[in-house]
C-alpha positions as CSV (number, residue, x, y, z in Angstrom):
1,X,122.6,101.5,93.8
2,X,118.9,102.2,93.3
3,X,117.6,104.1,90.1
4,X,114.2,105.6,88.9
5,X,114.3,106.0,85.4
6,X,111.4,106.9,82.7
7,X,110.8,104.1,80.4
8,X,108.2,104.4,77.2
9,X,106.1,101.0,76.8
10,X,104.0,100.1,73.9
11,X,100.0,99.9,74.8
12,X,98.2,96.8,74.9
13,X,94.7,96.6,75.0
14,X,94.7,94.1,78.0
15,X,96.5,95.9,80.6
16,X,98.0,94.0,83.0
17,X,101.3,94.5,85.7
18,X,102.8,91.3,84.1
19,X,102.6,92.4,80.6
20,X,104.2,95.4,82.3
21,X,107.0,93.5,84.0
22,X,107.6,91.2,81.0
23,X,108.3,94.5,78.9
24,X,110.6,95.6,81.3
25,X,112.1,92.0,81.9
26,X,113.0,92.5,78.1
27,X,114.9,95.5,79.0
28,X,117.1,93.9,81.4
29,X,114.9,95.8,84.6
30,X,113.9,93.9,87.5
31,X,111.9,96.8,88.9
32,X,110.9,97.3,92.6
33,X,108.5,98.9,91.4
34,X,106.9,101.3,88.8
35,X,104.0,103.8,87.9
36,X,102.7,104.8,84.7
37,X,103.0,108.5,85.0
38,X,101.8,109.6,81.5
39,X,100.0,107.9,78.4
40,X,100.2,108.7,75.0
41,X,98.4,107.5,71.6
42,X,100.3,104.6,71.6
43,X,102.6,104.1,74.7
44,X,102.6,103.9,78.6
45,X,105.4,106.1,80.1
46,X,106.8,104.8,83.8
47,X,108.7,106.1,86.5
48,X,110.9,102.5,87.3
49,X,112.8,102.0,90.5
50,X,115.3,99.6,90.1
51,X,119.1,98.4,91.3
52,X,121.9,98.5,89.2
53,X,124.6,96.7,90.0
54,X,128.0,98.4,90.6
55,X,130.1,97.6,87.8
């Protein structure tokens, strides 16, 4: 099953797409792919597409 989710992401001064997939890496998402939809002070928000296994 494919999901799109919002996830909220720290900012880094160096934006990159890997420090982007590394931070999602950490939250157990492989994504197929992702957009930042939104910044804040102090975060990136994403859309995330990603499968989820069935359980």
């Amino acid at each position: 099953m494919i999901l799109t989710d919002e996830f909220k992401i720290k900012k880094t001064e160096n934006l990159e797409s890997s420090y982007i997939e590394n931070e999602l890496s950490k939250l157990n998402i492989t994504p197929l792919r992702w957009a930042i939809v939104n910044v804040t002070d102090t975060h990136y928000i994403l859309t995330v597409s990603y499968e989820k296994n069935a359980d």
